[in-house]
N, C-alpha and C positions, 0 to 999 in steps of 0.2 A: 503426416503427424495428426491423432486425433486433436479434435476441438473440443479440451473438457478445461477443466479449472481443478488446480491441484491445490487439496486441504492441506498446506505445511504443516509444520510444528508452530510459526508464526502466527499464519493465519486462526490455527485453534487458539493460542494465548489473547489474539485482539477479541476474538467471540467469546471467550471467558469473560475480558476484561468489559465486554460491551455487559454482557448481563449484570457485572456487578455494579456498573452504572446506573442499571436499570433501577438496582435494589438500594440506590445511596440511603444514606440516613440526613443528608445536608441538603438541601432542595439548590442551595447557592452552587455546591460543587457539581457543576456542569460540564467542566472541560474534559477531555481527555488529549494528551499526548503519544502521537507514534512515533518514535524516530528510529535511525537505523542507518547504515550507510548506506550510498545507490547499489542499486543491483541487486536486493534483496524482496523484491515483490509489495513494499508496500503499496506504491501507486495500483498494481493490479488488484490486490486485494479492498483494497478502500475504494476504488471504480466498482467493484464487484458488487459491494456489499451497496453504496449506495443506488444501483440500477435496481439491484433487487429490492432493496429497503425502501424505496420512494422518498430518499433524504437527499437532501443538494449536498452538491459537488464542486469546489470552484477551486482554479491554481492562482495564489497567490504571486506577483506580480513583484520585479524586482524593485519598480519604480511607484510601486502601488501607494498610492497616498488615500486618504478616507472617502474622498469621492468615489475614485475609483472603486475602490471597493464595494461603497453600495451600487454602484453604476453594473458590476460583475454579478453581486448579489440578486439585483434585480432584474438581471437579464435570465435568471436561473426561471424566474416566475413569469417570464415575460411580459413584465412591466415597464411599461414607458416610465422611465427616469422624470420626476418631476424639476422643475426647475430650482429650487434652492436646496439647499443640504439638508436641512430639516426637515421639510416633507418627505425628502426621499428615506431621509433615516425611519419617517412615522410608517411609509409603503412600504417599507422590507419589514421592521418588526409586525406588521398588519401582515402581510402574507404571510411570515415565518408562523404567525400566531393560526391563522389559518390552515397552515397547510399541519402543523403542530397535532391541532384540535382532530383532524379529517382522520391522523394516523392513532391517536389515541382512542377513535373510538372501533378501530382493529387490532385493540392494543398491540400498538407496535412504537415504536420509541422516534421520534422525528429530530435530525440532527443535520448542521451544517459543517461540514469534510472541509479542511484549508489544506490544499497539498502545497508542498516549497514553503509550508509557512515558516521558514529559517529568516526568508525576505521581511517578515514580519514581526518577525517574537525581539527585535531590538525599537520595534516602533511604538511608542507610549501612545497615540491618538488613534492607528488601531487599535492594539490591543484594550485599550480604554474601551473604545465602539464593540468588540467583541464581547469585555466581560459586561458590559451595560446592555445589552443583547440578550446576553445570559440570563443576567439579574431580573432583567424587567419580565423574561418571559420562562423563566428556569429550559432556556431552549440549551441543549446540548451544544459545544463546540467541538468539533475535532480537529487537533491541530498536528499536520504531518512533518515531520523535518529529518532532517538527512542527520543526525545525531550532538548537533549542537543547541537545537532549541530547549531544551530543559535547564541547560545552563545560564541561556540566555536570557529565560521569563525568572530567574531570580533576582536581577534587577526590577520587576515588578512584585512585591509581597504579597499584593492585593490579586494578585491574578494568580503568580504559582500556588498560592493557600487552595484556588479552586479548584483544582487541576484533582477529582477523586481518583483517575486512573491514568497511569504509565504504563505503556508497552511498547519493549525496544526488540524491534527483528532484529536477529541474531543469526548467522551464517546458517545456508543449509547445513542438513545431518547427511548423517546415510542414509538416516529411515527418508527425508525428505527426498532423497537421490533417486532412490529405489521409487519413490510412488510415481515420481517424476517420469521414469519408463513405464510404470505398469500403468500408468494412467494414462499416457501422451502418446508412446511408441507403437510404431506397428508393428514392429519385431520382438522377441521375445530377448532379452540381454542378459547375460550371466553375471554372478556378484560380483568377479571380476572385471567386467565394464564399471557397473558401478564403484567399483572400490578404487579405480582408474580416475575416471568422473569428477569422484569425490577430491581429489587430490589436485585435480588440475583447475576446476573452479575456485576454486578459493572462497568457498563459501556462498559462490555468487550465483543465484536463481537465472539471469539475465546469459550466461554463460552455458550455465546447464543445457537451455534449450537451444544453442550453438552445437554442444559437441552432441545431444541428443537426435540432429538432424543428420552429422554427421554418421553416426550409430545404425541408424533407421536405413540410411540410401546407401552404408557397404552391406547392411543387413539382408538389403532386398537385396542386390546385386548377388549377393552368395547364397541364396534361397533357405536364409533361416527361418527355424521352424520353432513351434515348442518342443519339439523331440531336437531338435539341431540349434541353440540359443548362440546367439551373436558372441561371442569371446575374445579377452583381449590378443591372443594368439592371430583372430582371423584380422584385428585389428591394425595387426603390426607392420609398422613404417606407415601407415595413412596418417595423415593430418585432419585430425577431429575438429578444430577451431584455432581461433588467433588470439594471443594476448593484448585484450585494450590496452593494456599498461606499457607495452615494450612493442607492441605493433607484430609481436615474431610468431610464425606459426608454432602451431602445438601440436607434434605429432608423438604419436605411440612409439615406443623404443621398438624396431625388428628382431629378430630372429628370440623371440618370445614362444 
C-alpha cells in the first residue's frame, strides 16, 4: 500500500472552513468545531494538518481537569510546568503568544487542535480556560468530537456565540472511495470493487483501508494490471475485512 494522504470530501470542507476562519470579521470568534462519528478520518486529517501547519495538537483526557490541561499544553512547548496554576496559565498563554507571533509573520494562522474534546465540551472551567485563551490572545481553538460536542457547548452561550466555523465529516462517497484506491493501492481496481467497497463500509474511512489491503494482496496474487484491473468477479468468495460491529467476516458473494 502506498504512503500518501487522501484529500476527501471532508478533508476539503475543513480547509475551506480553515480559510474562512482566517477571513472572520469577529476577532473574538476563534473557535472552530469538527465532529463526526469514529471512523471517519478526523484524527488523521487534524494530525496532518497540524504537523504541516506548526499548530499544537493535544488529546483531550477523560479525567482532564484544568491543570492537566495546561500541564498537556505545556508539554507541547516543552515547558517545565511552573508550580502554581497561575503562572503556568501566564507560560502557556506566553508561548501560545509566541509561537502565534513566529507563524503570523509567514502569514500562516497558529491554532491549538483538542482531539476527544467530547471529554471536555460538558466542563465549564475548561472550556472557560479555552475561551479566556481565545479572548486574551484571539489564539484560534480547535475543538474535535465524535458528534455530540456542538450540542453539548450550548449549555455554554458565551462559548457556542464563538464557535465562527462547523465542520461535520460525513460518511465516505464514492468519489472518496475511488481516490482512496487510486491514491493508496498498488493495483489498479475496477468501479465495481469500488461500488463493493462503498456498500460494505458504511461510510467508514477506518474500514476502507481494511478491505483496500485486502483488494491490493488478491490483486497481486492474480497479477493485475491496468490492462487486467482487479474485479469484483476475481473477488468472489474472499473475505475483504471483518465487521467491528458484529465481529463477522465480510466476504464477496461467489459465483459473481
Amino acid at each position: 500500500m502506498k504512503n500518501a494522504f487522501v484529500e476527501t470530501g471532508n478533508v476539503r470542507r475543513f480547509q475551506s472552513a480553515l480559510i474562512a476562519l482566517e477571513r472572520r470579521g469577529a476577532s473574538e470568534a476563534c473557535l472552530m468545531v469538527v465532529d463526526g462519528i469514529p471512523g471517519l478520518g478526523k484524527t488523521t486529517a487534524l494530525k496532518r494538518w497540524a504537523t504541516q501547519s506548526g499548530v499544537v495538537y493535544i488529546r483531550a483526557k477523560e479525567e482532564w481537569t484544568p491543570s492537566w490541561f495546561l500541564n498537556d499544553l505545556l508539554a507541547q512547548f516543552r515547558i517545565e510546568p511552573s508550580s502554581s496554576y497561575q503562572k503556568r496559565y501566564a507560560q502557556a498563554l506566553e508561548a501560545m503568544l509566541k509561537a502565534q507571533s513566529a507563524l503570523t509573520i509567514q502569514r500562516r494562522t497558529f491554532a491549538v487542535v483538542i482531539d476527544e474534546a467530547d471529554h471536555i465540551s460538558r466542563s465549564p472551567r475548561i472550556m472557560e480556560s479555552v475561551r479566556d485563551f481565545s479572548d486574551l490572545g484571539d489564539i484560534v481553538f480547535v475543538l474535535v468530537g465524535m458528534g455530540k460536542i456542538r450540542s453539548n457547548l450550548t449549555r455554554f452561550p458565551q462559548i457556542a456565540s464563538r464557535i465562527a466555523q462547523y465542520v461535520r465529516f460525513e460518511a465516505a462517497s464514492k468519489a472518496d472511495v475511488r481516490a482512496f484506491y487510486d491514491f493508496l493501492c498498488e493495483v489498479p481496481a475496477a468501479d465495481d470493487v469500488v461500488e463493493f467497497t462503498l456498500d460494505v463500509i458504511k461510510g467508514l474511512n477506518r474500514e476502507i483501508m481494511e478491505v483496500l489491503a485486502s483488494v491490493e494482496r488478491i490483486g497481486r496474487r492474480n497479477a493485475a494490471s491496468a490492462d487486467k484491473p482487479v474485479t469484483l468477479a476475481m473477488l468472489a468468495g474472499q473475505t475483504v475485512m471483518n465487521d467491528r460491529r458484529t465481529g463477522e467476516p465480510v466476504a464477496v458473494p461467489g459465483g459473481l
